[in-house]
Each structure stands twice: as structure tokens, then as C-alpha cells.
gemmi code that builds the backbone of each chain (N, CA, C; Angstrom):
import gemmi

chains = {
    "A": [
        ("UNK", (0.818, -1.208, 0.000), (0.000, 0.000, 0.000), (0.849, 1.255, 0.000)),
        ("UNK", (0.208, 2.460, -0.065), (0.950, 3.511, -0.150), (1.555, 3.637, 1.205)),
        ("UNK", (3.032, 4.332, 1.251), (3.486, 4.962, 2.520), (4.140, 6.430, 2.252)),
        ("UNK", (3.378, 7.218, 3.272), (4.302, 8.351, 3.188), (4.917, 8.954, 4.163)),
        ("UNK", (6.500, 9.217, 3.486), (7.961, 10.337, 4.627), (7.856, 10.989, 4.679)),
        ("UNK", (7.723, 11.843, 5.518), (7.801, 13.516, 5.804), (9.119, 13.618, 6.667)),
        ("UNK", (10.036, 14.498, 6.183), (10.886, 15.289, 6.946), (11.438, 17.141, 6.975)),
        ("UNK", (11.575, 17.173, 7.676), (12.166, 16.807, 9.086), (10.673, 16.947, 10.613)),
        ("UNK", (11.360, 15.878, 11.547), (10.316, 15.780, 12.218), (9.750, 16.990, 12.855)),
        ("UNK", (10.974, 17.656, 13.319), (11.126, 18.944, 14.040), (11.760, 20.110, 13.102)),
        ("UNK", (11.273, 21.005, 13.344), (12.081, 22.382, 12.680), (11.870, 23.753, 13.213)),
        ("UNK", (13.044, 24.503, 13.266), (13.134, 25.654, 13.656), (13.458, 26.908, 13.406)),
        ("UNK", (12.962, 28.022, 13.427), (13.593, 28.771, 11.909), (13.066, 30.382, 13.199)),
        ("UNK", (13.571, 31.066, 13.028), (13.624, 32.912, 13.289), (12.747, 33.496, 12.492)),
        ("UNK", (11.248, 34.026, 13.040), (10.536, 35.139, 12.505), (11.222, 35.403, 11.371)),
        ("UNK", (10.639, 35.729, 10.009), (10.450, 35.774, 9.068), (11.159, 35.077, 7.931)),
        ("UNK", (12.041, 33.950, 8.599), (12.894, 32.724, 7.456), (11.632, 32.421, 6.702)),
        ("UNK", (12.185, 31.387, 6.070), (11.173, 30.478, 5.096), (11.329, 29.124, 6.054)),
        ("UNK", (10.141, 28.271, 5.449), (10.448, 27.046, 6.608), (10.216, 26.022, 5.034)),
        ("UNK", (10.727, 24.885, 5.311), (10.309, 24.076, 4.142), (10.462, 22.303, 4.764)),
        ("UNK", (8.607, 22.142, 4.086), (9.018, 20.355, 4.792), (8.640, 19.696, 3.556)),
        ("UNK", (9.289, 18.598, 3.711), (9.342, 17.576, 2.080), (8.799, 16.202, 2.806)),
        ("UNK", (7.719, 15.665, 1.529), (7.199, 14.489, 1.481), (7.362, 13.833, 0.646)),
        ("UNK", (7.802, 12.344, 0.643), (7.603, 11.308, -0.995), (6.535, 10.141, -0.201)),
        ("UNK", (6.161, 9.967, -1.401), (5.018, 8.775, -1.560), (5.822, 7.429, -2.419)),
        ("UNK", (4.796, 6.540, -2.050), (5.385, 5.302, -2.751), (4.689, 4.911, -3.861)),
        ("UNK", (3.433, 4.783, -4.281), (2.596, 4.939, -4.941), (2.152, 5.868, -5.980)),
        ("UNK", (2.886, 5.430, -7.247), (2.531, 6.618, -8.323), (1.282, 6.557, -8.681)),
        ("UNK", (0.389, 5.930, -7.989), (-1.923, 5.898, -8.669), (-1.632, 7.278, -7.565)),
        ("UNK", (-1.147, 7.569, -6.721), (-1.810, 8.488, -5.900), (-1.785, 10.051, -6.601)),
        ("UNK", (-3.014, 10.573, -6.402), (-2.914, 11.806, -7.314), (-3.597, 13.153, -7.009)),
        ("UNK", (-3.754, 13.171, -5.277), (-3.896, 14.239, -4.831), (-3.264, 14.553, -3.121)),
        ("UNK", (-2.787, 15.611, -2.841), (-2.011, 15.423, -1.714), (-1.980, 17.237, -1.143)),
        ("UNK", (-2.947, 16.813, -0.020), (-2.529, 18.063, 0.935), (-2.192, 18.127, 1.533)),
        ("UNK", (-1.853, 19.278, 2.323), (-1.079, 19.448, 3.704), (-2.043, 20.125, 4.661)),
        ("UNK", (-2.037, 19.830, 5.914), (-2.765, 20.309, 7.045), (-2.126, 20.465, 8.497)),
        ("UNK", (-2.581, 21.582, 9.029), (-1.906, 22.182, 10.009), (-2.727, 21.723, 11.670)),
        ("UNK", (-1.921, 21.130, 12.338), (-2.795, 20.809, 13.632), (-2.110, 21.643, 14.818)),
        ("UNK", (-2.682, 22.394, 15.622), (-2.751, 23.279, 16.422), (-3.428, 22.707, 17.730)),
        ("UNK", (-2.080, 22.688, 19.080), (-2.724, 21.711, 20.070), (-4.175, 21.740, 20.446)),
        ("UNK", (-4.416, 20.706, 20.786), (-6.217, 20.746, 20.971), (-7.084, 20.893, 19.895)),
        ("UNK", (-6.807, 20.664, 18.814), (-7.103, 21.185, 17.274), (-7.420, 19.926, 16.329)),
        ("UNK", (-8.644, 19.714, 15.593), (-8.312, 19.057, 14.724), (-7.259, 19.095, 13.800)),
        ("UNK", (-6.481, 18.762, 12.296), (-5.795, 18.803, 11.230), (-6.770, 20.098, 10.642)),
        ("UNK", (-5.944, 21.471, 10.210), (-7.188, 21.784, 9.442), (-6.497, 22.179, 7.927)),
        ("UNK", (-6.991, 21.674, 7.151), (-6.759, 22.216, 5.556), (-5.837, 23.681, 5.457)),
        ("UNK", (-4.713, 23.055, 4.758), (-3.833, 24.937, 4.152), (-3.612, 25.102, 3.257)),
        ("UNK", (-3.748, 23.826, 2.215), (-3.375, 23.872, 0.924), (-3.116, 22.733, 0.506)),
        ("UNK", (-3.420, 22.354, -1.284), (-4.009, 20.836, -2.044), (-3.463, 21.125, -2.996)),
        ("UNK", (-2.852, 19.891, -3.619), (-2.396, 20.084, -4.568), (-2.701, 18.831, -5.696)),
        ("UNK", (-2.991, 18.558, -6.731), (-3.453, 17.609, -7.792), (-2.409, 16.832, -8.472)),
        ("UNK", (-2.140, 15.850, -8.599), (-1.308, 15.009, -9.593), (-1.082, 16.043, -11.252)),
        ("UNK", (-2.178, 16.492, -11.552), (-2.185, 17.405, -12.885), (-1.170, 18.868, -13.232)),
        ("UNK", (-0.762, 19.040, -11.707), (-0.764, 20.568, -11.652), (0.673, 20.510, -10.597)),
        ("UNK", (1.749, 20.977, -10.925), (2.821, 20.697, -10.671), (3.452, 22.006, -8.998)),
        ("UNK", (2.835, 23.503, -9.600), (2.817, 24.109, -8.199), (1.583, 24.883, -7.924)),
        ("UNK", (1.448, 24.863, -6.410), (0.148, 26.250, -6.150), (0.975, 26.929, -5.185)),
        ("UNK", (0.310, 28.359, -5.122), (0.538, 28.946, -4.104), (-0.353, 30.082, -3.450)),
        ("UNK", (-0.533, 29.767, -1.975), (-1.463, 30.930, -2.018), (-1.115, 31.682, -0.670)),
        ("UNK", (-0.820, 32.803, -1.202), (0.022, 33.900, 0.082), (1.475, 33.310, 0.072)),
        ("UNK", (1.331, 33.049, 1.637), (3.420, 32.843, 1.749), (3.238, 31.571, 1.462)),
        ("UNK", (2.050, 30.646, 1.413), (2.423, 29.097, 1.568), (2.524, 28.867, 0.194)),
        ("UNK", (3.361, 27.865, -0.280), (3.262, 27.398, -1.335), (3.261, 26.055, -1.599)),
        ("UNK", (3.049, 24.997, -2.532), (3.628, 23.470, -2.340), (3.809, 22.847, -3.678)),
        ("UNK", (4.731, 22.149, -3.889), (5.303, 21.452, -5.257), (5.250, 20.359, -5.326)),
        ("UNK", (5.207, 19.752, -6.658), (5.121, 18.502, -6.704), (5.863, 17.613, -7.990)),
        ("UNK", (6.733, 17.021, -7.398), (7.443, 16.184, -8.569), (6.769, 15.054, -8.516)),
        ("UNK", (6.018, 14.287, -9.537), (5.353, 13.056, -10.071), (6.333, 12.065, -9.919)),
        ("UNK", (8.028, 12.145, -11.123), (8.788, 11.780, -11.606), (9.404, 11.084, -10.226)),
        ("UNK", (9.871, 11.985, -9.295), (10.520, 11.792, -8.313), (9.619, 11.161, -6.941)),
        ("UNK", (8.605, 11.678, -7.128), (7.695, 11.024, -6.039), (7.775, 11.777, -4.915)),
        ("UNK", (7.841, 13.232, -4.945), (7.454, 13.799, -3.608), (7.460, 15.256, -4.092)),
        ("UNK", (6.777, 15.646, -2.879), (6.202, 16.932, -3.207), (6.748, 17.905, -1.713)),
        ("UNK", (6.438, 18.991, -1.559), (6.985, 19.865, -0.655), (6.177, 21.364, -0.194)),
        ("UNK", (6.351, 21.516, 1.148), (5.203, 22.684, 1.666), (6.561, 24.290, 1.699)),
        ("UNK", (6.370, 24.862, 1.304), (7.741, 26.081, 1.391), (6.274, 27.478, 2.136)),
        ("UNK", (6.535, 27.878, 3.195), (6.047, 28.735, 4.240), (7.353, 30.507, 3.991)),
        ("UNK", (7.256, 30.862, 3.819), (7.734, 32.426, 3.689), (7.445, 33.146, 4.429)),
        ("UNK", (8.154, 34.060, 5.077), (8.006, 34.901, 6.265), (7.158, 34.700, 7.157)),
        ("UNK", (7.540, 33.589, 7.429), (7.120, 32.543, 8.877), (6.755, 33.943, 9.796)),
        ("UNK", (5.875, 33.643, 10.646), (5.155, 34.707, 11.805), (5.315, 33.522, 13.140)),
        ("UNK", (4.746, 34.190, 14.306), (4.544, 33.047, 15.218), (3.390, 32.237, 15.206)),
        ("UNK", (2.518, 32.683, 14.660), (1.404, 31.803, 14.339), (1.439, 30.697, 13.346)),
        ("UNK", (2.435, 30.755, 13.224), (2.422, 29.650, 11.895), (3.375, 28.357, 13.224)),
        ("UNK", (3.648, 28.273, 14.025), (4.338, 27.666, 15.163), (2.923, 26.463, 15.083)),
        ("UNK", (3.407, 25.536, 14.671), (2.001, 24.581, 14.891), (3.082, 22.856, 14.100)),
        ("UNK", (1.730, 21.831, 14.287), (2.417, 20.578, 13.785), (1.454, 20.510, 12.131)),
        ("UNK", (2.516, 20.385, 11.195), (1.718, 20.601, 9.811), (2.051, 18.262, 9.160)),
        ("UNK", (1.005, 18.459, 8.100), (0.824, 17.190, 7.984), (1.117, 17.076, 6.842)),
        ("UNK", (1.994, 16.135, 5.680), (1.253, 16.137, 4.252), (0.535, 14.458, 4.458)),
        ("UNK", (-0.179, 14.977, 3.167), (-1.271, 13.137, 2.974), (-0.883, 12.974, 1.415)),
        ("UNK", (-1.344, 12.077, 1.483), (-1.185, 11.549, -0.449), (-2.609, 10.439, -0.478)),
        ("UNK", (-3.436, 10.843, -1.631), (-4.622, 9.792, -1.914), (-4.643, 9.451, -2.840)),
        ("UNK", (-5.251, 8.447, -3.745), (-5.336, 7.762, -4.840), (-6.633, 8.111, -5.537)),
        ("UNK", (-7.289, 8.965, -4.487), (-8.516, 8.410, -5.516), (-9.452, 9.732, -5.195)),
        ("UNK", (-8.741, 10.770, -5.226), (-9.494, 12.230, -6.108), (-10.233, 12.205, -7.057)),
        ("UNK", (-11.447, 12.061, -6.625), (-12.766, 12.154, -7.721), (-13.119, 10.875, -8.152)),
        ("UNK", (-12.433, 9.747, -7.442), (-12.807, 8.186, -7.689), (-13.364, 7.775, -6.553)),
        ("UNK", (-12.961, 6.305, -6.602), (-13.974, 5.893, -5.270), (-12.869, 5.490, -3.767)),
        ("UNK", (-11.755, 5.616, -3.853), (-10.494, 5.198, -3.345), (-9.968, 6.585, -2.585)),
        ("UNK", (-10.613, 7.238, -1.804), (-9.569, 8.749, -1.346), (-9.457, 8.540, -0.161)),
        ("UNK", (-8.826, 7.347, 0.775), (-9.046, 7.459, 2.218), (-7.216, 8.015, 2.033)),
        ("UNK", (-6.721, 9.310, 2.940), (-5.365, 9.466, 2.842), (-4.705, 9.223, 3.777)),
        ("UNK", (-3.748, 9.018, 3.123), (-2.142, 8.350, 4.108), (-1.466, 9.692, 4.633)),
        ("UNK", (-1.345, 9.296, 5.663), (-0.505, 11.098, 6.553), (0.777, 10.855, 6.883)),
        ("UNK", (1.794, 11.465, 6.354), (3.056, 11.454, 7.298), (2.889, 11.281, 8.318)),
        ("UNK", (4.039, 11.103, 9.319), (4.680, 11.590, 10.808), (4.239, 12.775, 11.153)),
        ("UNK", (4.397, 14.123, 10.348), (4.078, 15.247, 10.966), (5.428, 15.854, 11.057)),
        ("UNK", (5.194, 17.330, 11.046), (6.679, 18.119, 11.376), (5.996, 18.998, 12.403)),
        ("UNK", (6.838, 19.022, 13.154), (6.564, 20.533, 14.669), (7.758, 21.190, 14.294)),
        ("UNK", (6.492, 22.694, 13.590), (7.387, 23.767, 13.294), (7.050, 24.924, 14.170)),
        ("UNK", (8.565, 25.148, 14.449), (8.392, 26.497, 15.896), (9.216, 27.707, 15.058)),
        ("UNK", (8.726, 28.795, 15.446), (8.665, 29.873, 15.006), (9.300, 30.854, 16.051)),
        ("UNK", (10.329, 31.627, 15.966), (10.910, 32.091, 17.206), (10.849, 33.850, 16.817)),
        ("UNK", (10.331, 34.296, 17.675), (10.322, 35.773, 17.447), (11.552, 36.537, 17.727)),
    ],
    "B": [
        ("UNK", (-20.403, 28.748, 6.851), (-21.177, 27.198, 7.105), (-20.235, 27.027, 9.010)),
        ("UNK", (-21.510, 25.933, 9.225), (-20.780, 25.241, 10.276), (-20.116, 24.157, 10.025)),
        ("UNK", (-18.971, 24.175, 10.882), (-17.576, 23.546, 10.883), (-18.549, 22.110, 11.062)),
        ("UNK", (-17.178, 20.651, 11.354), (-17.727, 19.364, 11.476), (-17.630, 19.582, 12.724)),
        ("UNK", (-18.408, 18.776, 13.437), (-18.720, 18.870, 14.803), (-18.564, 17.440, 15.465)),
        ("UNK", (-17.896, 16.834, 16.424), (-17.786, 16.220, 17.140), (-18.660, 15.764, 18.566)),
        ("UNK", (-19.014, 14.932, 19.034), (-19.535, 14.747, 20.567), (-18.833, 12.972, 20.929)),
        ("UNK", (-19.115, 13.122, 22.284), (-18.109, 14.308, 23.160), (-16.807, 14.809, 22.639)),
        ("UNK", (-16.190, 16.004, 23.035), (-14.762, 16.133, 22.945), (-14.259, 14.725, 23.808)),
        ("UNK", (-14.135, 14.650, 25.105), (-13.287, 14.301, 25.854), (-14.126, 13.161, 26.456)),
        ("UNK", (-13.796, 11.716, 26.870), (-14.494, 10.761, 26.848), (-13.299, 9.808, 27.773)),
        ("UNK", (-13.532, 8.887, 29.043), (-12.823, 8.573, 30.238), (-13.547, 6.862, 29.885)),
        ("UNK", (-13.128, 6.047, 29.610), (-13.416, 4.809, 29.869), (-12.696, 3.800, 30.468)),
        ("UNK", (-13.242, 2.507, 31.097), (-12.186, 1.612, 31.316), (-12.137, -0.048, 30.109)),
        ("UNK", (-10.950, -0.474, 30.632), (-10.713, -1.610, 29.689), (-12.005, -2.454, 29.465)),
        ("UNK", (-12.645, -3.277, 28.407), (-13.686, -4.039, 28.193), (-14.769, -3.030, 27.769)),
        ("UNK", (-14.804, -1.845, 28.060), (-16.417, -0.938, 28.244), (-15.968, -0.766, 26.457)),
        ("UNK", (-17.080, -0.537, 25.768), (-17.748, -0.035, 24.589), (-17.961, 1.550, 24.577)),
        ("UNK", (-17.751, 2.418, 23.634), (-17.725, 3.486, 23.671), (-18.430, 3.803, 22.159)),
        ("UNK", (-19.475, 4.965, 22.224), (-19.835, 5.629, 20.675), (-19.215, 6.678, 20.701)),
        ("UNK", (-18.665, 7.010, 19.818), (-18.277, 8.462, 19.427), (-19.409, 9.380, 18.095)),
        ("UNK", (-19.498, 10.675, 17.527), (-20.401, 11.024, 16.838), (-20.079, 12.291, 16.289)),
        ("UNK", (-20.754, 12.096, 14.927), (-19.736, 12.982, 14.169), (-20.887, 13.884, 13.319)),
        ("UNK", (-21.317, 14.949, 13.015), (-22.060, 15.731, 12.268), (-20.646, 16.649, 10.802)),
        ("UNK", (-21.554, 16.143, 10.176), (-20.395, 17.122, 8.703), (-21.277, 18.289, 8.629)),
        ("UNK", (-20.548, 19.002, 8.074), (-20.733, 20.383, 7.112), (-21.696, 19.808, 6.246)),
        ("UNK", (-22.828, 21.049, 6.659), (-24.059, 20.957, 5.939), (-23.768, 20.378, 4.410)),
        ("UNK", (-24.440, 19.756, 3.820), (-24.262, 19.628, 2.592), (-23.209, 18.477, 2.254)),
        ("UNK", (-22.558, 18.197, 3.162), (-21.365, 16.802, 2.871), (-22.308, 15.904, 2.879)),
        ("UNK", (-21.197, 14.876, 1.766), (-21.978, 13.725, 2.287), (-21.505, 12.474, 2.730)),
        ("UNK", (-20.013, 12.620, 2.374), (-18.885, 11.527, 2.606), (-17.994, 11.947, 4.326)),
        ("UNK", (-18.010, 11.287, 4.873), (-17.504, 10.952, 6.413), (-16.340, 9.930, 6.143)),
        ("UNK", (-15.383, 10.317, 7.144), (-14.318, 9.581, 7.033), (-14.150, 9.510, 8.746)),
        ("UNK", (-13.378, 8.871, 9.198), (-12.945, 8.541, 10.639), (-11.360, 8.486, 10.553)),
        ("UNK", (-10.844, 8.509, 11.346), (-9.091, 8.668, 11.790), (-8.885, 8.517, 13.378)),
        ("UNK", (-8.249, 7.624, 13.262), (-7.427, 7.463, 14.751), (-5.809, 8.302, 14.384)),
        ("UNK", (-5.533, 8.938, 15.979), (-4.498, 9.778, 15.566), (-3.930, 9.333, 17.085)),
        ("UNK", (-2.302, 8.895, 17.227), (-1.938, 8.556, 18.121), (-0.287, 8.852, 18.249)),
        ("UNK", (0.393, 9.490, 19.430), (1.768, 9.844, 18.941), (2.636, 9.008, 18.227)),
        ("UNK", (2.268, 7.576, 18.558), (2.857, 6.524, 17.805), (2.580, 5.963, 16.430)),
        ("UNK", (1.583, 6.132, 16.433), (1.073, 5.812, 14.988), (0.745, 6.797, 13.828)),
        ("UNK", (0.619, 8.227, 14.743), (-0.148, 9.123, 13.795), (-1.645, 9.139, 13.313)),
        ("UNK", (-1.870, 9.692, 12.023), (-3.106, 9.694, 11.683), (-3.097, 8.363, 10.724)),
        ("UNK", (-4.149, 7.466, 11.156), (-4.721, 6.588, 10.668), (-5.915, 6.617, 9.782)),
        ("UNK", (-6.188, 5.836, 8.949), (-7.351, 5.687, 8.516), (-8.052, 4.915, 8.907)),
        ("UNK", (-9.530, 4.952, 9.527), (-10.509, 3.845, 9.988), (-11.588, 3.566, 8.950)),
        ("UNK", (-12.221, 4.710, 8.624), (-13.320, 4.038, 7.754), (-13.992, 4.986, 6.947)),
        ("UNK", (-14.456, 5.078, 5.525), (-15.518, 6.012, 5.598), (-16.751, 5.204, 5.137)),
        ("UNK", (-17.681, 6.421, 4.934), (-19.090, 6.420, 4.713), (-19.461, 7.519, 3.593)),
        ("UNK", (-20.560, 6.999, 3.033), (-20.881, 7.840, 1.850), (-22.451, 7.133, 1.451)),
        ("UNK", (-23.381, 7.893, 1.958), (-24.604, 8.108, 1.279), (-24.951, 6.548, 2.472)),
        ("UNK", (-24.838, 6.079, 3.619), (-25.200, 5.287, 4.686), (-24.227, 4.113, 4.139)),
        ("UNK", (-23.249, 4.051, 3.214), (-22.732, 2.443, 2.960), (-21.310, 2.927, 3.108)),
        ("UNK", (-20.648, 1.853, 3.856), (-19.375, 1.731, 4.302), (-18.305, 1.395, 2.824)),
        ("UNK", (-17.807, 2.882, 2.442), (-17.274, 2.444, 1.056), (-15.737, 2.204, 1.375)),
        ("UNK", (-15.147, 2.243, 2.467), (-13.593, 1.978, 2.172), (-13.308, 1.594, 3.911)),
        ("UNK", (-12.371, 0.872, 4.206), (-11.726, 0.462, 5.528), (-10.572, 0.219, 5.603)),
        ("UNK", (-10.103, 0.838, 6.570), (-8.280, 0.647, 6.660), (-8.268, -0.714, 7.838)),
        ("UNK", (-7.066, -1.159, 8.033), (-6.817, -2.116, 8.772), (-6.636, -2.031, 10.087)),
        ("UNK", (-8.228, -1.987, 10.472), (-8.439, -2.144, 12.059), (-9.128, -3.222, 12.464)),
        ("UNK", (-9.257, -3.948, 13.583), (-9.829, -4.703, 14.150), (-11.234, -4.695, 13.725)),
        ("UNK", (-12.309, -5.690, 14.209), (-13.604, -5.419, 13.686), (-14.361, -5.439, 14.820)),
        ("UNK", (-13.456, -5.157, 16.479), (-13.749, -4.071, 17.220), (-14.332, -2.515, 16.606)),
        ("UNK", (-13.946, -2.491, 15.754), (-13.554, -0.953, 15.267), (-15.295, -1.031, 14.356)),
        ("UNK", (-16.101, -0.416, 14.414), (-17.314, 0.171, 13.778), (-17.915, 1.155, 13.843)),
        ("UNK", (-18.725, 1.448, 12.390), (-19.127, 2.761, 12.317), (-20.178, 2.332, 11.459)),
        ("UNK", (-21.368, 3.613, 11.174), (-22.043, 3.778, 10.638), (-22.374, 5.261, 10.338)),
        ("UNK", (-23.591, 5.430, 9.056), (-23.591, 6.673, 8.587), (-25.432, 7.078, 8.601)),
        ("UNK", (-25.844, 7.689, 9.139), (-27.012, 7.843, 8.936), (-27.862, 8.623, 7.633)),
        ("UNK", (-29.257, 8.774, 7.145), (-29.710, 9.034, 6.235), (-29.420, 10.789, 6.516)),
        ("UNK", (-29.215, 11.332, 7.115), (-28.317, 13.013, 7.494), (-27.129, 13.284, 7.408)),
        ("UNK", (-26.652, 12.013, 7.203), (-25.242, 12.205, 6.858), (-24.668, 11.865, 8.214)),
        ("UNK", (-24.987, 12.313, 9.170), (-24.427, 12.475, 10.437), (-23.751, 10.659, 10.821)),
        ("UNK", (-22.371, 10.681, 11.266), (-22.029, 9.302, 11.538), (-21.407, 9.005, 12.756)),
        ("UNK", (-21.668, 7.773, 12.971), (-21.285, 7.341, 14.786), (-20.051, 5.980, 14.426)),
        ("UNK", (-19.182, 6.294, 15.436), (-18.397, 4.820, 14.903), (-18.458, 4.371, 16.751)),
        ("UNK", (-18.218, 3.051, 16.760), (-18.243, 2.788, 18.087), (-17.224, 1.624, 17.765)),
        ("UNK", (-16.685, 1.477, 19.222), (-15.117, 0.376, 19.636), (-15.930, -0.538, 21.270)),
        ("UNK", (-16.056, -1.353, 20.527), (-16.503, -2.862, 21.589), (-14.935, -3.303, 22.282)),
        ("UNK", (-15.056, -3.783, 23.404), (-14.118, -4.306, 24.510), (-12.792, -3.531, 24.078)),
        ("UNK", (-12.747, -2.408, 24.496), (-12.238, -1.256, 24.839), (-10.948, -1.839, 25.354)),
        ("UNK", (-9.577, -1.284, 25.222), (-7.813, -1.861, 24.954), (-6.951, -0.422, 25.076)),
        ("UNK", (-6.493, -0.361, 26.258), (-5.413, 0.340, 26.579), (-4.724, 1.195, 25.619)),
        ("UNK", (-4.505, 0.303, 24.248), (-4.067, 0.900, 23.371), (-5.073, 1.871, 22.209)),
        ("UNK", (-6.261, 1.864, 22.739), (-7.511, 2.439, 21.574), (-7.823, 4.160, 22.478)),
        ("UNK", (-6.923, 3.998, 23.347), (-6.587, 5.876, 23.362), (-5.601, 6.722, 22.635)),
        ("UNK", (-6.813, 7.858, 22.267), (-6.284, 8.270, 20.926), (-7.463, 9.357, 20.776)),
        ("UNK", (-6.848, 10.419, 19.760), (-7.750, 11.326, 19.324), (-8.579, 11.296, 18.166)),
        ("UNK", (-9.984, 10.915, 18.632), (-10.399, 10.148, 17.028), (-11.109, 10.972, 16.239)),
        ("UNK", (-10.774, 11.587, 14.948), (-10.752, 12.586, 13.969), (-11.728, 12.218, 12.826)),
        ("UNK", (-12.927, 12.845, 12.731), (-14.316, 12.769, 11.790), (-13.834, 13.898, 10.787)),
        ("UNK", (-13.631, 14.068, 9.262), (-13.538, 14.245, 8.355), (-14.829, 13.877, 7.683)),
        ("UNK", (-15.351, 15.301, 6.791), (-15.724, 15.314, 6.332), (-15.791, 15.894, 4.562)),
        ("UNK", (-16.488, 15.614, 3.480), (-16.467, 15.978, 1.867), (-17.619, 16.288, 1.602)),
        ("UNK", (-17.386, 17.056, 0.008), (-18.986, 16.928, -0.513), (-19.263, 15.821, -1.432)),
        ("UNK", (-18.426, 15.620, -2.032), (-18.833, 13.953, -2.467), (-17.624, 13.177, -2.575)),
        ("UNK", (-18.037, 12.417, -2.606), (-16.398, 10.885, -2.287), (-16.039, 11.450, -2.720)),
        ("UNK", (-14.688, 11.077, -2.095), (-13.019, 11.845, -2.222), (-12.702, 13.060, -2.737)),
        ("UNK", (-13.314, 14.136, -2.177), (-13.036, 15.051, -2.565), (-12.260, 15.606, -1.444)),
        ("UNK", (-11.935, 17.139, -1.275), (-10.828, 17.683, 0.268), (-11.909, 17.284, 1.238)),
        ("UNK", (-10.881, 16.943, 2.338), (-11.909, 16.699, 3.815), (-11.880, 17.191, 4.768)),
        ("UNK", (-12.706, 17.963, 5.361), (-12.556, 19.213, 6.381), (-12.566, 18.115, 7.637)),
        ("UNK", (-11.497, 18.666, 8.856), (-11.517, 17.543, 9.792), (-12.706, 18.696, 11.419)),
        ("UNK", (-13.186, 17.737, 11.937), (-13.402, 17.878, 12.915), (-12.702, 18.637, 14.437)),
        ("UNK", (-13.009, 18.718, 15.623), (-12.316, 18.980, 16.761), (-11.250, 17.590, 17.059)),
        ("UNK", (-11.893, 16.428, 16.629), (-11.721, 15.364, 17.290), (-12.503, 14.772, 19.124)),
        ("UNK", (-12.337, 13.814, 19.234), (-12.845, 12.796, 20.469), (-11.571, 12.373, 21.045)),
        ("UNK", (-10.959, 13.139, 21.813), (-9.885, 12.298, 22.835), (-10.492, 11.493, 24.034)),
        ("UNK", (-10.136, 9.741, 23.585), (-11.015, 8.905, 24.444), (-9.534, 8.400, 25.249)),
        ("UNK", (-9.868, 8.119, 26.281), (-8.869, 7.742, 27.425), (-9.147, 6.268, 27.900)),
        ("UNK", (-8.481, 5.697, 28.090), (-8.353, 4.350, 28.508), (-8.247, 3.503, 29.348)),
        ("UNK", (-8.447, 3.500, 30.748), (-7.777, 3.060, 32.042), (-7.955, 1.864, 32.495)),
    ],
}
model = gemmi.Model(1)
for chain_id, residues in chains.items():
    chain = gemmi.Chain(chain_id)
    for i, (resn, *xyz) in enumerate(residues, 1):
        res = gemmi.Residue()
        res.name, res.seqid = resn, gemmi.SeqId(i, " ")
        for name, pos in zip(("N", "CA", "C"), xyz):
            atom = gemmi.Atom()
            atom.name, atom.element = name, gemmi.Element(name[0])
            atom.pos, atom.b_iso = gemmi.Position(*pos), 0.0
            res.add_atom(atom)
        chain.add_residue(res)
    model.add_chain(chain)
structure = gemmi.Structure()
structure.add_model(model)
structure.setup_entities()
């Protein structure tokens, strides 16, 4: 079945760096993959999706990429604030707009944000 | 819209006891998903639902059940309850199969 790496587990970066976490999948059927941000006491909540079709999005500082070829894709955060200090997730699914979309979640990265 | 909604948040059981958990989606969804989330394991997949029929299951015990009602609204429940089935359990919801899934507060159930 599919598995997906996320690294690094932990990361740390100074008010207004860029922060950047990378995921690969094992499974080239999989063809949609977001990332979600969990905030203690918090469900996962949606920050940004990205499609097997469509190689980058970006919206505001977040952005996320995706190599098919290579099998992983990546969340890049820009002038990190302290609010962005939270545990972020990527997933990978197979079955965007089919009948197959239950998603696989990394480990998770805890990204801290230092003012 | 209103968010997915959870009951209870926070839930105290002991070993053997049976527990429901319960999940309301965003008006208008109709696909429910479930997730166990645990520091060790992470986010899991348990099960979803779509239109009252159980369309997909990840590899859990068959302790592990759920259902979806004609509102959409879905309950999963865990028979003879295991030390290890504490965990924060995460209701996701879509507007139709597999589409993005807005997650819930979650159910942190405790174990003793």
C-alpha cells in the first residue's frame, strides 16, 4: 500500500525565514495530496491541495510542489510569523474524484517559530 | 457554514467498556471519514461512509465500527475497549467521495 515520509520531524527557523518540509510517496496511482496544520487541541485543518495534474500552487506565503517523476512533493512557508508555530501534515490519496480517497498522513513536522 | 462537529470532545473509559463516538459534517457533505491519531502511529485511517454504505476500511480490528445515517451524520463505536484504543479520534468530512476533507475537533477517548 501507499506509505508516506515527511521530513524533518522537528524544525526551527527565526521570525520571518522560510520554513520548508518535504514528502515522498510510494505509490505513483496516488494523485492528490494536501497538507494540514494541527494546532494543540485542534483538529488537522486544511492549508493547501495540490493535484497530480498541476505541478505548483501557491497561495500567500504558503506554497507546495510537486514532482510526479521523483515522487514527492513539498510545503515552502515564507516569512514565517509566530502563528504559523504549529504541527503541519502532508497526505497523499489515490482516488481524487474516484472511489479510493481514504489518505495516508506522514509523521508530521513541529514547526516552531521564534520571534 | 458550520464547521464538522464532534460529541463528546473528551471521553474517560475503562478496559472491556464499549464506547460511541459522533460525528455531524458540514451541511451539505456527504462523505464521512474517521481517523485514529496517536503519537505513535499518527493519523490513521478507519473508515468512511458515503450516502449510509461503508465504502472503504483501513486495517483495524472489527472491534472498530461505524455507521452513517440518512443526514449524513455518523457514529463509529469500539466494543471491549484496549489500553491501546486511546487516541484522538478525527471525523472528516467531503462533498462527495473523495473530494478535500474538512476535519473535525476530534474525540480524545482515554483508557484506564
Amino acid at each position: 500500500g501507499e506509505n508516506v515520509e515527511q521530513h524533518p520531524s522537528t524544525l526551527s527557523v527565526q521570525e520571518g525565514d522560510s520554513a520548508v518540509i518535504k514528502c515522498t510517496y510510494s505509490d505513483s496511482a496516488s494523485n492528490y495530496f494536501p497538507w494540514y496544520k494541527q494546532e494543540l487541541g485542534k483538529g488537522p485543518q486544511l492549508i493547501i491541495d495540490i493535484r497530480s495534474n498541476v505541478g505548483e500552487k501557491k497561495d500567500q506565503r504558503i506554497a507546495v510542489t510537486l514532482n510526479k517523476t521523483a515522487k514527492h512533493f513539498s510545503l515552502h512557508i515564507t516569512e514565517t510569523q509566530p502563528e504559523d508555530s504549529a504541527v503541519y501534515f502532508c497526505a497523499a490519496s489515490m482516488g481524487y474524484g474516484g472511489s479510493q480517497g481514504n489518505l495516508i498522513f506522514g509523521k508530521g513536522t513541529k514547526l516552531s517559530v521564534k520571534p | 457554514k458550520a464547521g464538522v462537529t464532534q460529541t463528546p470532545r473528551y471521553l474517560i473509559k475503562t478496559r472491556g467498556q464499549q464506547v460511541t463516538l459522533s460525528c455531524s459534517p458540514i451541511s451539505g457533505h456527504r462523505s464521512v471519514s474517521w481517523y485514529q491519531q496517536t503519537p505513535g502511529q499518527g493519523l490513521q485511517f478507519l473508515f468512511e461512509y458515503f450516502s449510509e454504505t461503508q465504502r472503504n476500511k483501513g486495517n483495524f480490528p472489527g472491534r472498530f465500527s461505524g455507521r452513517q445515517f440518512s443526514n449524513s451524520r455518523s457514529e463509529m463505536n469500539v466494543s471491549t475497549l484496549e489500553l491501546g484504543d486511546s487516541a484522538l479520534y478525527l471525523c472528516a468530512s467531503s462533498g462527495i467521495i473523495q473530494e478535500t476533507q474538512y476535519f473535525g475537533p476530534g474525540t480524545r477517548l482515554l483508557v484506564l
